[in-house]
Structures are given as structure tokens and as C-alpha cells.
C-alpha positions as CSV (number, residue, x, y, z in Angstrom):
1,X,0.0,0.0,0.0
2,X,1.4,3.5,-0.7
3,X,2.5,5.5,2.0
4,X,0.0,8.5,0.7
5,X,-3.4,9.1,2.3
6,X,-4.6,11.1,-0.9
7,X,-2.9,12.0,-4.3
8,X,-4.2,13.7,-6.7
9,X,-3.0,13.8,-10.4
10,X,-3.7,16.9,-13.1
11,X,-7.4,17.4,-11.1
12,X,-8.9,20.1,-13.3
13,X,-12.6,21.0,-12.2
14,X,-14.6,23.3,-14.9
15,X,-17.5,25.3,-14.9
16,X,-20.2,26.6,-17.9
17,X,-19.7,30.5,-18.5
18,X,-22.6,30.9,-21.4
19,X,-22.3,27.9,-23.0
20,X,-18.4,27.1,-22.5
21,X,-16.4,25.4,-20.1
22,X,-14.0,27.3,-18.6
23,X,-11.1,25.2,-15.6
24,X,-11.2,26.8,-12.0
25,X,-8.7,24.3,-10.8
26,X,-6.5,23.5,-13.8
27,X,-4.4,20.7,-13.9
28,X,-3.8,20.3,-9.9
29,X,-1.5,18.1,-8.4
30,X,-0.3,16.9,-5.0
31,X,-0.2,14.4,-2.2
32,X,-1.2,14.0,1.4
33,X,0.3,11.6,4.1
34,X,-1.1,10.6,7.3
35,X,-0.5,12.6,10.1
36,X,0.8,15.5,7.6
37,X,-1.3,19.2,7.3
38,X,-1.0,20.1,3.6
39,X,-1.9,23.8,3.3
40,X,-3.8,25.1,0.5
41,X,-3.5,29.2,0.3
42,X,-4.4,31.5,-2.3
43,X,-6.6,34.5,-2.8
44,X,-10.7,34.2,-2.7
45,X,-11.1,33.2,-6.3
46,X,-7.9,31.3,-6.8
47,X,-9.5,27.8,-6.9
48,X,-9.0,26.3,-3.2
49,X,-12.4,25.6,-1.9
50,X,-13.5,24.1,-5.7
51,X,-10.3,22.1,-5.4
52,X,-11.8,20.7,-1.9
53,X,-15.2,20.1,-3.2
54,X,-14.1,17.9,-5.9
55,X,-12.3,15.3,-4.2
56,X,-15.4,15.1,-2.1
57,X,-17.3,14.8,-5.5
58,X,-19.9,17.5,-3.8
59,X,-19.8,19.4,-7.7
60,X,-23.5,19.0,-9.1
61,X,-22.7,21.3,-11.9
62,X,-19.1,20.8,-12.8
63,X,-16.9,18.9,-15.3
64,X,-14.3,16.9,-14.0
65,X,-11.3,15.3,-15.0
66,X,-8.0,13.8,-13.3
67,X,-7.2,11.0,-11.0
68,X,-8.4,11.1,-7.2
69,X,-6.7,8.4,-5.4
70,X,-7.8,7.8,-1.8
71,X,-6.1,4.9,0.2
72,X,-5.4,3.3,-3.2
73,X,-8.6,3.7,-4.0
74,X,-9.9,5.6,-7.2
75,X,-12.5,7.6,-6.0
76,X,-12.1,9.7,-8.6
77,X,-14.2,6.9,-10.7
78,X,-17.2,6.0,-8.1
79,X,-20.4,6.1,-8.5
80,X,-22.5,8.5,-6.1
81,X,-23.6,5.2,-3.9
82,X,-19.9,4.3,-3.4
83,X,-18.7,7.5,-2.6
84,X,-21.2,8.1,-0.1
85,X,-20.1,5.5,2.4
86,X,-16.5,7.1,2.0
87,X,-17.6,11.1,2.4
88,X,-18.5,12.0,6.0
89,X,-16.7,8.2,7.0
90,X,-13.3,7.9,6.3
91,X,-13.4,11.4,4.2
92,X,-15.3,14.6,6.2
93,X,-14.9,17.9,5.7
94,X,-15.7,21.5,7.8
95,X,-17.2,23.7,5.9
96,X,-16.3,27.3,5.7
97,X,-19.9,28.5,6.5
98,X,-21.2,26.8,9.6
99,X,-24.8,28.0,8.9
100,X,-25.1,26.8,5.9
101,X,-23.2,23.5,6.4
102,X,-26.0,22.8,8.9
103,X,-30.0,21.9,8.4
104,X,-31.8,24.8,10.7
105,X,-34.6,22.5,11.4
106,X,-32.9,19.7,12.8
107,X,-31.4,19.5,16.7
108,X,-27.9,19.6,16.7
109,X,-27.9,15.9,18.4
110,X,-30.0,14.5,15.1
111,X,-27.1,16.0,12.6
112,X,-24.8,14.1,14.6
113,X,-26.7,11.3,15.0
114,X,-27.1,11.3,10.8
115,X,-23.7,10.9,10.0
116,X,-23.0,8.0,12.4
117,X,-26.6,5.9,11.5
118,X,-25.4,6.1,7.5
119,X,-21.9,4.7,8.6
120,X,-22.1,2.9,11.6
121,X,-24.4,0.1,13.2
122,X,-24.9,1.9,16.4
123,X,-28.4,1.7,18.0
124,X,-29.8,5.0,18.5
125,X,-29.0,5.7,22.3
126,X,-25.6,5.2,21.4
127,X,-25.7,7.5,18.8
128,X,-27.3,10.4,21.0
129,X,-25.2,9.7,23.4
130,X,-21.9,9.3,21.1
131,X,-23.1,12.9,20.0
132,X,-23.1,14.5,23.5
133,X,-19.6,13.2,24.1
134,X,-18.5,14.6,20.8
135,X,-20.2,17.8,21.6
136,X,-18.5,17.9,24.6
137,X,-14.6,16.6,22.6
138,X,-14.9,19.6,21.1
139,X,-15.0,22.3,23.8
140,X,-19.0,22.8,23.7
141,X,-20.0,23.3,27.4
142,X,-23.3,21.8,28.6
143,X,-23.0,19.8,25.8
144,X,-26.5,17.4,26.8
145,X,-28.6,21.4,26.3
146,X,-26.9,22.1,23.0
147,X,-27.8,18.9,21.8
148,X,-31.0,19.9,22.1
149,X,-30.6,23.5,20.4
150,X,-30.9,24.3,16.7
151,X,-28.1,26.0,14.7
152,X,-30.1,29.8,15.0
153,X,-29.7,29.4,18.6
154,X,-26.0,28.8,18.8
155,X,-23.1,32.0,18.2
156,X,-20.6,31.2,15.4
157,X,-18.0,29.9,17.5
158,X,-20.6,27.1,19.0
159,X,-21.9,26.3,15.2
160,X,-18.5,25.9,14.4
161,X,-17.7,23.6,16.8
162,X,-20.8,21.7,15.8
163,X,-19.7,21.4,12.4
164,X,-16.1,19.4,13.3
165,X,-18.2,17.5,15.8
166,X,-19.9,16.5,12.7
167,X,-16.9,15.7,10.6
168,X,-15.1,13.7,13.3
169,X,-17.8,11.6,14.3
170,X,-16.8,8.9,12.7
171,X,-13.0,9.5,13.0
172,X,-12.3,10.2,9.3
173,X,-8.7,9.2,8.4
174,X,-8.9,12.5,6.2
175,X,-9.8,15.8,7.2
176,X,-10.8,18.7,4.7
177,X,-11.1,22.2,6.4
178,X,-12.4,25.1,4.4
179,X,-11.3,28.4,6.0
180,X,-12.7,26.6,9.9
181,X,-11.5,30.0,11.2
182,X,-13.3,32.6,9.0
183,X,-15.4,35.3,10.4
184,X,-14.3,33.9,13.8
185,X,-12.8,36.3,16.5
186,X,-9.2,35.5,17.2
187,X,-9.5,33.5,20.7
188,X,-11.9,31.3,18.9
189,X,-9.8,30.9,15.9
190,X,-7.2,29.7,18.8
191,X,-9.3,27.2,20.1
192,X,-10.9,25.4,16.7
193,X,-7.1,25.2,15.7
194,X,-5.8,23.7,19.0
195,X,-9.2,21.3,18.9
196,X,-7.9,20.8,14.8
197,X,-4.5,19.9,16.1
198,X,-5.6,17.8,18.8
199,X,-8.0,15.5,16.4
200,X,-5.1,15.3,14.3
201,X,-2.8,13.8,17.1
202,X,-5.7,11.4,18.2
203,X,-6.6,9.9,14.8
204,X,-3.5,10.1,13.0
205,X,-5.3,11.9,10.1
206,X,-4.3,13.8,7.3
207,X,-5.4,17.1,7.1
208,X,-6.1,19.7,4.0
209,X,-6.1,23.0,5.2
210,X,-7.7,25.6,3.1
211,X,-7.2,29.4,4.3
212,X,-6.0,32.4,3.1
213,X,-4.9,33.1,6.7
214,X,-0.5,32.8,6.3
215,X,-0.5,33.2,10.4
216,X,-2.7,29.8,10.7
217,X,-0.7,28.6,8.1
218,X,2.9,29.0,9.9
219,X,1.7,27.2,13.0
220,X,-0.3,24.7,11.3
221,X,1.0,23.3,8.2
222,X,3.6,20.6,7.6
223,X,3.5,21.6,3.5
224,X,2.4,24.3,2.0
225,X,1.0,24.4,-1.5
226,X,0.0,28.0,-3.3
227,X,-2.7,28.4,-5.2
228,X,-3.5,31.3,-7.9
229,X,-5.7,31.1,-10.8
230,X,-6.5,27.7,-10.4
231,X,-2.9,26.4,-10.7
232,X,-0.5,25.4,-8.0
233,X,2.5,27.9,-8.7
234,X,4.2,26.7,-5.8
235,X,4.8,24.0,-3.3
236,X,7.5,23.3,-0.7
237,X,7.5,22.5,3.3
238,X,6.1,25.4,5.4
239,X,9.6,26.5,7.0
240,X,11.3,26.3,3.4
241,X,8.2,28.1,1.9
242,X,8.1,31.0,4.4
243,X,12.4,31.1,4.8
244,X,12.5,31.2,1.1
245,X,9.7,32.2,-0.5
246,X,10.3,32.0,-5.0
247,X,7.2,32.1,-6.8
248,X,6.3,36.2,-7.4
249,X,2.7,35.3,-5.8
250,X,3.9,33.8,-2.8
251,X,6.5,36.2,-2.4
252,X,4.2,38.9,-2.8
253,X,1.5,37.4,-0.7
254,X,4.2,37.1,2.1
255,X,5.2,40.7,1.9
256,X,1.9,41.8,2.4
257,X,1.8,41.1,5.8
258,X,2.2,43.8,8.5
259,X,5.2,43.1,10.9
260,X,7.2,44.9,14.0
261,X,9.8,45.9,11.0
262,X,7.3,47.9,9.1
263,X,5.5,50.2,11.4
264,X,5.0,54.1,9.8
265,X,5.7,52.2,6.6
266,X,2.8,51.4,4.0
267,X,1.7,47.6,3.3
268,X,3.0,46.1,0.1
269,X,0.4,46.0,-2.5
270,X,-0.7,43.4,-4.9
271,X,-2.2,45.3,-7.9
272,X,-5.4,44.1,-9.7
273,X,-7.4,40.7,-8.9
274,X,-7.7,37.1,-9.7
275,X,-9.0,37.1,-13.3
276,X,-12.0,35.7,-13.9
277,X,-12.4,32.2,-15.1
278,X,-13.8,33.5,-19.0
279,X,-11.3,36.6,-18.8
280,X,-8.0,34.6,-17.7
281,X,-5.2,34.0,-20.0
282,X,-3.7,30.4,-19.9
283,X,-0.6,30.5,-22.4
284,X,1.8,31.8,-19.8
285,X,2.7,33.2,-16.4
286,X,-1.0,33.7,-14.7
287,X,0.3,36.4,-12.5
288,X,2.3,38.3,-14.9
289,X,-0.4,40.9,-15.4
290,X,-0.3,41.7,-11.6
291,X,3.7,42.2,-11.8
292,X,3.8,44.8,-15.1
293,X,6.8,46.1,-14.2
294,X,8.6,42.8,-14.8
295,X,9.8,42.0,-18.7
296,X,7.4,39.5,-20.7
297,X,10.8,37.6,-21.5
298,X,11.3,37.2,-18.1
299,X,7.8,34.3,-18.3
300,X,7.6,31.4,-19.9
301,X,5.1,30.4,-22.4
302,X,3.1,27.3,-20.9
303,X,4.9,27.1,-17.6
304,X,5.1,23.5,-15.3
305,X,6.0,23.0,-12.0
306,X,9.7,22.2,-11.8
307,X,11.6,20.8,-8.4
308,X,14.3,23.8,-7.2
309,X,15.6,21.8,-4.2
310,X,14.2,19.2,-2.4
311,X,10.5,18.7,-2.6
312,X,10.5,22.9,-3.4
313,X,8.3,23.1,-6.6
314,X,8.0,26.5,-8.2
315,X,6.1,27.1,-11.3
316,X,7.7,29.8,-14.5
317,X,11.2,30.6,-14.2
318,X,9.9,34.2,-13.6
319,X,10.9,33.7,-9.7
320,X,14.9,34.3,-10.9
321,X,14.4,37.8,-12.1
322,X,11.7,38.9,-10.1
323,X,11.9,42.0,-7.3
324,X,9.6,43.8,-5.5
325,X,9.0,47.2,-6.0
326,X,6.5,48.2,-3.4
327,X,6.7,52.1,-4.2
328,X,5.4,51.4,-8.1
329,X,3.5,48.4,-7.7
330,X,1.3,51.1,-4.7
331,X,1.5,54.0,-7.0
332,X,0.2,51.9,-10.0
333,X,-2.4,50.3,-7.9
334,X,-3.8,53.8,-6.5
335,X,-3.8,54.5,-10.6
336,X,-5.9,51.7,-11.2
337,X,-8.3,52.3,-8.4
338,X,-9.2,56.2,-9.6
339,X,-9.1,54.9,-13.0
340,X,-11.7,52.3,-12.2
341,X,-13.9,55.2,-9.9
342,X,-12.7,53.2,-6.6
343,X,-10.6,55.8,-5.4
């Protein structure tokens, strides 16, 4: 059996734009082992959460191509019976949006209580009272009253909470968190990635972390993987990535982050936004039109991923010429914002 929980080979997802098909994750590659948090970062819009929703095969409206591999298994190829005794079992996943992952009309004990009937044999005052003990794993006080509650009546932190109860009920060996610490004030960020951490330890699971956060990122992530446009432009171990960042994203995404050393200076600027899926140009460097102060012969024309030390991947050989220049890049940005009657 291979040593990797999940691998995934040239995984490109597309979606209909009037009447054409257009990738949001384009040709995506990577791996997962057990015990390992593979972090998935990018901008909103760069492909991560479609990415996470089609190795669950939770896509209704999607084409999809590639190899999923999970445990040696090609889930890539099941049918929608087959995969459904693998997602929520030995695959869950927390959604970013706690009140929509959960049904507002059912208890928070009977959501619990779903997952573990569909995949377990259980009798059902087990199940409740698996639920309350999983309720009260993850931090929930009184966990036998918010059993009882529904979603409406819980803050975000407690739905949250609810939500990985959910996912880890039936101690999945891989674990798929969308942004879990979005809209979430910090103390509770601190505590769903401690209880994260803590799951991880227990079970021995692999984790995909999805976030756009790079401070969850630095104390979460064995790997990093960067996402922009629907590619992977770059992917090395989190102390490599964050010691030596190469890509002109990451590096840029990295320098956009306030520290001690920059105080009465301004924030480094990333002109422009993700292009859209029908608007994006795929023959070269994806980012190049963000970075217009770098020469076009600096890109290449159909760029891979290519290995620059050990398992550091970096995508267009634009990362050996590139430099920051924080002064234009702001100036031109401010440009673009009264040109576009945002400033």
C-alpha cells in the first residue's frame, strides 16, 4: 500500500460561462500523508475551496477530470452510492460556512446522529449519546442542552464547533477544512485550531487546510501548496516556503503582511485581482499581469511546476528575475483604483 493518504493527479474542475467550459482548478496536483497538514493558500477566487469540493465529489454542476486516489482507491471513478459511504466516514470535511453546512430545522444531536446511523451500526441511544460526548470533545459546554438547540440558537463559534463535531464523528482518516476559522474572533480561531491539532494527534489523520490566513498557516502546516488562478504555482515544506519564498505570488502574498519591522511604513500592495475564469489568459505566467513592471521575456510560455531543491516546486522561471518594487506596484495600484472610480 502506498504511504500517501490522498494523491491527486492533473485534477482540473470546470464550470459553464454561457455555454463554454472554462477550468477553475486547472491541472492540480499533489499528495497527502497521514499525520501530515498540507496547506492550500491563495486569494478568494484562486480555486482552493472548488479544489476541496471535488475530491469530495460534492460538484453538481461541474466537469471533471483527473485522478483522485484515496487509500489506493480511485474515488475519482465512483459512482454517487460508493462514494457516499467514503464522504463523512473515512473522508469529512468543515465547511467554511457553519450556517449553511448545517439543516436549521434539525437538533444539533439529530445532525450528529445522521452521520454516524449512515456509517455505523450503532443503536440509536448510542448514537445520542456518542453525540453529546462529541459535543462535549470539542470544547462545547453543557453539551447534553446544545444537543438539544438548533443551529439559530448557537453563536458562530458554538456552530463551528458543531460542524467538526460532525466531521469527526466517525473519526475520518482524512480531514478537509475550508477556512474553519473565518469570520471567527481571534481566541476562537485559537481554540478550533488547537481542537484541529488535537483531532489530528488522536486519529492520526491527514489534514487539507484551506485558508487564506498565512498566520494559521505557519503554525499549522507541515507543507504548503500555493494556489493562484487555479494552478499550484508553488509547493515546498512550510519552513522552506516561508524562509524562502520564490514564486512572485507567494513572495508577494508574504510581503503583504504587516510586521514589527514595518511600522509608519505602508503595506506592500498586490495590484489588480484574480482574473476571472472566461477573462484569464492560460498561455503563460497567470500572475504576470499583476507584476507589469517585470519583462514578458522574463515568463515562460506554458509554464510546469519544476523541483528547485528538495520537494520545493516552483512554477515559471519568472521567480529568478523577479523584485519587489512596493513604491510602483502602490503607485500603480492607486492608478488603477481612480481609474476604475474606486478611489
Amino acid at each position: 500500500m502506498s504511504e500517501k493518504l490522498l494523491e491527486v493527479n492533473s485534477l482540473t474542475t470546470s464550470f459553464k460561462i454561457k455555454g463554454e467550459y472554462f477550468p477553475a482548478v486547472d491541472d492540480v496536483s499533489f499528495s497527502i500523508k497521514p499525520n501530515e497538514v498540507l496547506a492550500l493558500v491563495g486569494e478568494s477566487g484562486s480555486g482552493k475551496s472548488a479544489t476541496a469540493f471535488s475530491l469530495m465529489g460534492l460538484h453538481t454542476n461541474a466537469r471533471i477530470k483527473g485522478e483522485v486516489l484515496f487509500q489506493d482507491r480511485k474515488i475519482s471513478e465512483m459512482g454517487a452510492s460508493r462514494m457516499n459511504k467514503i464522504r463523512g466516514g473515512d473522508m469529512a470535511m468543515i465547511f467554511q460556512d457553519p450556517m449553511t453546512a448545517l439543516n436549521p430545522l434539525m437538533k444539533v444531536k439529530l445532525q450528529i446522529m445522521e452521520t454516524l446511523k449512515i456509517h455505523g451500526s450503532r443503536s440509536k441511544q448510542e448514537r445520542q449519546a456518542y453525540a453529546i460526548e462529541l459535543l462535549d470533545r470539542v470544547g462545547i459546554p453543557r453539551p447534553d442542552r446544545v444537543a438539544e438547540a438548533f443551529p439559530h440558537e448557537l453563536s458562530g463559534g458554538m456552530r463551528q464547533r458543531v460542524v467538526i463535531a460532525v466531521a469527526i464523528a466517525n473519526r475520518p482518516k482524512l480531514l478537509i477544512a475550508d477556512e474553519p476559522t473565518t469570520a471567527l474572533d481571534v481566541t476562537i480561531q485559537a481554540q478550533i485550531l488547537d481542537l484541529i491539532r488535537e483531532l489530528q494527534d488522536d486519529l492520526g489523520s491527514g489534514v487539507l487546510l484551506i485558508t487564506h490566513d498565512l498566520g494559521v498557516v505557519a503554525e499549522m502546516a507541515d507543507r504548503v501548496a500555493v494556489m493562484y488562478a487555479g494552478e499550484i504555482v508553488e509547493i515546498a515544506p512550510a519552513r522552506e516556503l516561508f524562509k524562502n519564498p520564490q514564486h512572485p505570488y507567494t513572495r508577494s502574498l508574504l510581503n503583504s503582511l504587516p510586521s514589527e519591522e514595518m511600522l509608519g511604513s505602508r503595506l506592500h500592495v498586490i495590484q489588480g485581482v484574480v482574473p476571472a475564469l472566461n477573462r484569464m489568459d492560460r498561455t503563460g505566467c497567470r500572475f504576470a499581469p499583476r507584476i507589469p513592471w517585470m519583462d514578458a521575456s522574463a515568463h515562460e510560455d506554458n509554464p510546469q511546476l519544476r523541483e528547485i531543491a528538495d520537494q520545493h516546486f516552483v512554477r515559471c522561471t519568472c521567480y529568478k528575475s523577479f523584485e519587489l518594487k512596493p513604491d510602483e506596484a502602490d503607485i500603480e495600484a492607486e492608478q488603477m483604483n481612480v481609474e476604475g472610480g474606486n478611489g
